[in-house]
C-alpha positions in Angstrom: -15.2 -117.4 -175.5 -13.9 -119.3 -178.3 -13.4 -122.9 -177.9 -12.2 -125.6 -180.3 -14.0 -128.8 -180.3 -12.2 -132.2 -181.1 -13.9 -135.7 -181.8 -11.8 -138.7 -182.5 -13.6 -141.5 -180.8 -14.1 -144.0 -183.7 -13.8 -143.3 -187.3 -14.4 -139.7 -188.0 -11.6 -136.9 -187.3 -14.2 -133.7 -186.2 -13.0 -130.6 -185.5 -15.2 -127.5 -184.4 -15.0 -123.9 -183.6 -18.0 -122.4 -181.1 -18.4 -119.3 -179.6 -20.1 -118.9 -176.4 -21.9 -115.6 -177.8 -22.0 -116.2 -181.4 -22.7 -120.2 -181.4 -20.5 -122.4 -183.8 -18.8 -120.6 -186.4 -16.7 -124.0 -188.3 -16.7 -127.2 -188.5 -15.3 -129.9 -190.3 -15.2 -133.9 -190.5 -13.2 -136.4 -192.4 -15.0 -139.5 -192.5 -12.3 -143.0 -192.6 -15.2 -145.3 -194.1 -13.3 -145.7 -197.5 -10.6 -146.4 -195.9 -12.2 -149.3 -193.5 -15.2 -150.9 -195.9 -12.5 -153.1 -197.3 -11.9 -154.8 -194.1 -15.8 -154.8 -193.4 -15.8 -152.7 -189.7 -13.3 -149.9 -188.0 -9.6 -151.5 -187.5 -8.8 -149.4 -184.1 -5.0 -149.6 -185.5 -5.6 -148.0 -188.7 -7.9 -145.5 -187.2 -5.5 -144.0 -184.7 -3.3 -143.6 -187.2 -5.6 -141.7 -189.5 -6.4 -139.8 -186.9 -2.9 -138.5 -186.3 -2.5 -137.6 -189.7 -5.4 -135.9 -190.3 -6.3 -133.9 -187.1 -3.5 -131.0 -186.9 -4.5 -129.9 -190.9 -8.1 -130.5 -190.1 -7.2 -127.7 -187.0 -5.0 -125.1 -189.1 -7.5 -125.5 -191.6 -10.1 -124.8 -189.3 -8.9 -121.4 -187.9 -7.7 -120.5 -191.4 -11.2 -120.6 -192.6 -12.4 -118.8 -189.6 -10.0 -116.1 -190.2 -9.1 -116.7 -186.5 -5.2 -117.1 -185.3 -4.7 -119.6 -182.4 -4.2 -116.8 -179.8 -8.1 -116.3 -180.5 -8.8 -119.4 -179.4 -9.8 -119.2 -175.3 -10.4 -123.0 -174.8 -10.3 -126.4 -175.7 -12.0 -129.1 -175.8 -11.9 -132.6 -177.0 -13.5 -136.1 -176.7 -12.1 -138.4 -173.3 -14.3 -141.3 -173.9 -16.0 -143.6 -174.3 -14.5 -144.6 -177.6 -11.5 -147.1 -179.0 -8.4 -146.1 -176.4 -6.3 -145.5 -179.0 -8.4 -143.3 -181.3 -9.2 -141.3 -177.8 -5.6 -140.9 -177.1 -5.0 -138.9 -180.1 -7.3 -136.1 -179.5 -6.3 -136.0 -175.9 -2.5 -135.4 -176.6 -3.2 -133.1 -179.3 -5.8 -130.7 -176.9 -3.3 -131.0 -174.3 -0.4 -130.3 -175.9 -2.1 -127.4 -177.7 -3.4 -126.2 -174.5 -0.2 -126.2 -173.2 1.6 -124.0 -175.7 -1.6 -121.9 -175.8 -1.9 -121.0 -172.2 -5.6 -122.1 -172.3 -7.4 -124.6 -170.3 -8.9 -127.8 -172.0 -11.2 -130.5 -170.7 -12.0 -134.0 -171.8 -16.1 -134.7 -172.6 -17.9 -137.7 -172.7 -19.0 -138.7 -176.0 -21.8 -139.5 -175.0 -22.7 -135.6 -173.8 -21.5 -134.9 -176.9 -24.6 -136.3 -178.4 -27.4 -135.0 -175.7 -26.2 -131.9 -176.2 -26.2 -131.7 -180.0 -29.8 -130.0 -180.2 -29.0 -127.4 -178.8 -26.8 -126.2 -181.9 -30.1 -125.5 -183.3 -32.3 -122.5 -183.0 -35.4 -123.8 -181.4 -33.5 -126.0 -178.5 -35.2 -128.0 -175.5 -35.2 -126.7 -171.7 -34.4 -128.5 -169.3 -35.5 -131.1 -167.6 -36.0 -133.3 -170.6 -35.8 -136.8 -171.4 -33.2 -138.0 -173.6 -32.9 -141.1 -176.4 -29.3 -141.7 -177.2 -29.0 -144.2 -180.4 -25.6 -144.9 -181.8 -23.5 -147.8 -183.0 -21.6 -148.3 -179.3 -25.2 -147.3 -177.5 -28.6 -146.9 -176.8 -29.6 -144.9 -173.6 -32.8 -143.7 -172.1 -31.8 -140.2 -169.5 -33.4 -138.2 -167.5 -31.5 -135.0 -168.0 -32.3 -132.6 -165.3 -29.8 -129.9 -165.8 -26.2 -129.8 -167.8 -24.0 -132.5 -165.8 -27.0 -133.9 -163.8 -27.9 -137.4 -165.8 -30.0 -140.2 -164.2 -29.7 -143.2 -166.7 -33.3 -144.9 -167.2 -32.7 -147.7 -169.5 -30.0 -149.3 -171.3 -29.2 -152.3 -174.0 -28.8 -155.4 -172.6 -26.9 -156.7 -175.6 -26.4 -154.6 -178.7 -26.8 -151.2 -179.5 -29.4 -150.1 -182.2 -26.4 -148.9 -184.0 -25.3 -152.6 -184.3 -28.2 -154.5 -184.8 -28.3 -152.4 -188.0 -25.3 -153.3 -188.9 -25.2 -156.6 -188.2 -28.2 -157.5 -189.4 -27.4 -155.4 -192.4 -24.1 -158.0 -193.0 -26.5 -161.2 -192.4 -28.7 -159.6 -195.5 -25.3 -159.6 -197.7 -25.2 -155.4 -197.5 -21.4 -154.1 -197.7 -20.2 -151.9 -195.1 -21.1 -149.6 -193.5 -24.6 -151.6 -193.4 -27.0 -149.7 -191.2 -27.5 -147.0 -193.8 -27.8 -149.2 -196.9 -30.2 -151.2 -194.7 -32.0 -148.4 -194.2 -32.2 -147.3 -197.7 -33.3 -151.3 -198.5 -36.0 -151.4 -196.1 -37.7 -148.2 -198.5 -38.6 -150.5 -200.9 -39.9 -153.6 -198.6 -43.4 -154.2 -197.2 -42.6 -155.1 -192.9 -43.4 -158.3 -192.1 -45.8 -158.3 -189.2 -44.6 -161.1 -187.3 -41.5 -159.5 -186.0 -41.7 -159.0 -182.6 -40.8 -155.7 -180.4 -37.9 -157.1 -177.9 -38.9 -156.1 -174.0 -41.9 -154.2 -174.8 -44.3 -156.6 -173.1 -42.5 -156.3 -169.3 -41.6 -153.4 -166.8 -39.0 -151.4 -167.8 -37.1 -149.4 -169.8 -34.1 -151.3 -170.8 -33.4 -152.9 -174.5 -32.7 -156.1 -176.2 -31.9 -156.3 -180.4 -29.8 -159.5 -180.0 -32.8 -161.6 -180.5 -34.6 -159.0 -183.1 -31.5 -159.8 -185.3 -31.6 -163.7 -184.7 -35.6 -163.3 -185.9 -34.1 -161.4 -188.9 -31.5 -164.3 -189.9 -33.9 -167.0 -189.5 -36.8 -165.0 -191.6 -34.0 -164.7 -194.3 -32.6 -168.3 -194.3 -36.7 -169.2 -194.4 -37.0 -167.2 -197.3 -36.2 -167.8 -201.2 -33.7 -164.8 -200.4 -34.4 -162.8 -203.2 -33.9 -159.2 -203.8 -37.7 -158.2 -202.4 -37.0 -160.9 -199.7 -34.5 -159.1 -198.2 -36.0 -155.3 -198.4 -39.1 -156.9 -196.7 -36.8 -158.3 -193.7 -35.1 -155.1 -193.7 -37.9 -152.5 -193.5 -39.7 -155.1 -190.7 -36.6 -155.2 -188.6 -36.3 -151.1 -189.2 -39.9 -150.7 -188.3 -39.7 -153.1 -185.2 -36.7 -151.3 -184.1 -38.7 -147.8 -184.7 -41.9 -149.3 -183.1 -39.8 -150.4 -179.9 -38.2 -147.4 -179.4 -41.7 -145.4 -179.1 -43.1 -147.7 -177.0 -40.0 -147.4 -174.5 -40.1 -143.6 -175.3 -43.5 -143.1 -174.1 -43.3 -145.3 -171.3 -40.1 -143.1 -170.0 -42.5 -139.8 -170.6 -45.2 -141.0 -168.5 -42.9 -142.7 -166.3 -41.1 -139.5 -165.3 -43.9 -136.9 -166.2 -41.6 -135.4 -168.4 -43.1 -133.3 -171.7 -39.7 -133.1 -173.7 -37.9 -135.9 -175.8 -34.3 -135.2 -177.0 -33.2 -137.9 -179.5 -29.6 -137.5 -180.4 -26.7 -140.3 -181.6 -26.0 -141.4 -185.1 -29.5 -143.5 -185.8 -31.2 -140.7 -184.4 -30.2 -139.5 -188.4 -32.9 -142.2 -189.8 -36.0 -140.8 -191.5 -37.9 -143.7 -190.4 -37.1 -143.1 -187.0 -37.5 -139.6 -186.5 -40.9 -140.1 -188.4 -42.1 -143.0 -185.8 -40.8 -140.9 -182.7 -42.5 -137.9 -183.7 -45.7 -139.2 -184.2 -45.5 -141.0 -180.9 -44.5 -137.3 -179.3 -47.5 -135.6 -181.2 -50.4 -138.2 -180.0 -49.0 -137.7 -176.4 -49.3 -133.9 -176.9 -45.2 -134.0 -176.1 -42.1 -131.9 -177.9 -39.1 -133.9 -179.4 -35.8 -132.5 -180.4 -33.6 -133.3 -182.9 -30.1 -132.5 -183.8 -30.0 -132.0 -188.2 -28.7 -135.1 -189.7 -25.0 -133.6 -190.2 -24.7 -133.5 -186.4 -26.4 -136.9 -185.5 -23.1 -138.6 -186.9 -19.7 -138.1 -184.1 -18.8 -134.5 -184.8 -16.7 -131.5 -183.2 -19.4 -129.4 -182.6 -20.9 -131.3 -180.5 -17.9 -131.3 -178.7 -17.1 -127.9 -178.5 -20.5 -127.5 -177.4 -20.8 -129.2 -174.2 -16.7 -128.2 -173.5 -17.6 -124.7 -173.9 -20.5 -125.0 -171.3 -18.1 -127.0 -169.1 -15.3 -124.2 -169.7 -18.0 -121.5 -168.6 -18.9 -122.9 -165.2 -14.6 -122.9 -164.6 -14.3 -127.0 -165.2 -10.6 -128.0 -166.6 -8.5 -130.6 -166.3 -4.7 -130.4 -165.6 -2.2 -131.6 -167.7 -2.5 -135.2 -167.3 -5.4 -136.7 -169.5 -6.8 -140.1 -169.6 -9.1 -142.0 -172.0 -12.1 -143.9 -171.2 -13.0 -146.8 -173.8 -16.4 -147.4 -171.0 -17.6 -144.4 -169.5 -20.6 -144.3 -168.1 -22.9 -141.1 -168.6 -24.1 -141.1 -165.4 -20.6 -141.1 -163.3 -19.5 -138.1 -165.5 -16.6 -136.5 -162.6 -14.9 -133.5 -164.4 
């Protein structure tokens, strides 16, 4: 089965082409950030609309450069939510309509999904049941994942995502956007100051908190003489408290839930630092850990046509009226 994948949720138009034998055979992205750093964050407006202009080449191109026509094609799908409404709507009127003229069925997929499925593009991918870290800009999940479709949300952010705690602390530090990454690349020449603290880590639970973790970073920066160094040392103690956090919640979940596998997916799950600090954590508790390659931790359409193609298999579709979810939540996924 051939199925085309379709990812519109924010700022990147991805578009996929997986096989259900043969695994993914294209993809493609067009990232919008150009066209958004001069306003300092994603406009919605200005992203739907790049999205409409880009998607239907971004398609023809794909099954050009698959050498496949669109009667190939056996399936469809594309990205319901969560996401900006408008951005969403785009892909879901394309799929449909496409679907429509195709003959084919389609069905919407959480975003969400998307990214706990991603490592299993990979050769060497996780059985389940497994536990799952989900760390974007909208997000930052702790799941149980007991089988494809069967998610029991552990622990969520209270406030902001890790995605946007790097960002906004990385716009309190004076870093352009998009600032998580440049933060990131700061903090690689700082030395972490120890005082930060590690939000939650000392109660029950497996929820999160980075609201505060970005006040400490403000008020270490308006303490300092805000120099160059100043401000790689607050960034590579806020990364490493962040890093240091996520362990800690990461092995409580493992223990918690007796679980031996950790799936870390979502677009921070691309940070060096990160992956370094999770792995080490996995390896002292004699656990596995999964990751999806940096190229796939970012929104994407393979990710998409991934977990629609698994969807499509067990005979799930949706019928010709679509909706869009800007707040879905992973664990009341009703296809």
């Amino acid at each position: 089965m051939y199925v085309l994948g379709i990812e519109t949720s924010c700022d990147e138009t991805g578009v996929a082409i997986y096989h259900s034998s043969h695994g993914l055979i294209h993809h493609t992205l067009y990232s919008q950030i150009d066209m958004h750093k001069d306003y300092g964050g994603v406009v919605p407006e200005l992203a739907s609309r790049d999205h409409s202009r880009k998607l239907i080449p971004l398609i023809k191109a794909s099954l050009e450069d698959s050498k496949l026509r669109a009667n190939a094609i056996n399936g469809i799908a594309y990205t319901a939510g969560p996401g900006l409404v408008g951005a969403l709507l785009v892909a879901a009127a394309t799929a449909r309509s496409l679907a429509w003229a195709w003959q084919i069925p389609a069905i919407g997929v959480h975003h969400m999904e998307g990214h706990l499925l991603a490592p299993m593009l990979e050769k060497e991918k996780p059985d389940f049941p497994f536990l799952a870290l989900l760390i974007s800009g909208g997000h930052t999940l702790l799941i149980r994942v007991n089988a494809l479709g069967n998610y029991e949300l552990l622990g969520e952010s209270l406030d902001d995502a890790v995605g946007e705690a790097f960002d906004k602390t990385a716009k309190l530090l004076g870093l352009n956007y998009p600032g998580g990454a440049k933060l990131a690349k700061l903090a690689e020449q700082g030395k972490p100051i120890a005082s930060f603290p590690r939000p939650m880590t000392d109660r029950p639970g497996l929820d999160f908190s980075f609201s505060g973790l970005k006040t400490f970073a403000l008020n270490t920066y308006h303490a300092s003489e805000k120099t160059t160094q100043d401000k790689a040392n607050i960034a590579a103690a806020f990364q490493q408290a962040i890093a240091d956090t996520l362990a800690i919640k990461c092995k409580r979940a493992l223990k918690q839930t007796q679980l031996t596998t950790l799936v870390v997916g979502g677009g921070v799950s691309a940070n060096t630092h990160i992956r370094t600090v999770l792995s080490d954590m996995t390896a002292k508790e004699k656990c596995k850990i999964f990751f999806p390659r940096p190229e796939f931790c970012t929104d994407n359409g393979a990710m998409i046509a991934y977990a629609g193609c698994q969807r499509l298999l067990l005979g799930q579709h949706n019928d010709l009226n679509f909706t869009a979810h800007a707040r879905w939540a992973i664990d009341e996924i009703n296809y």
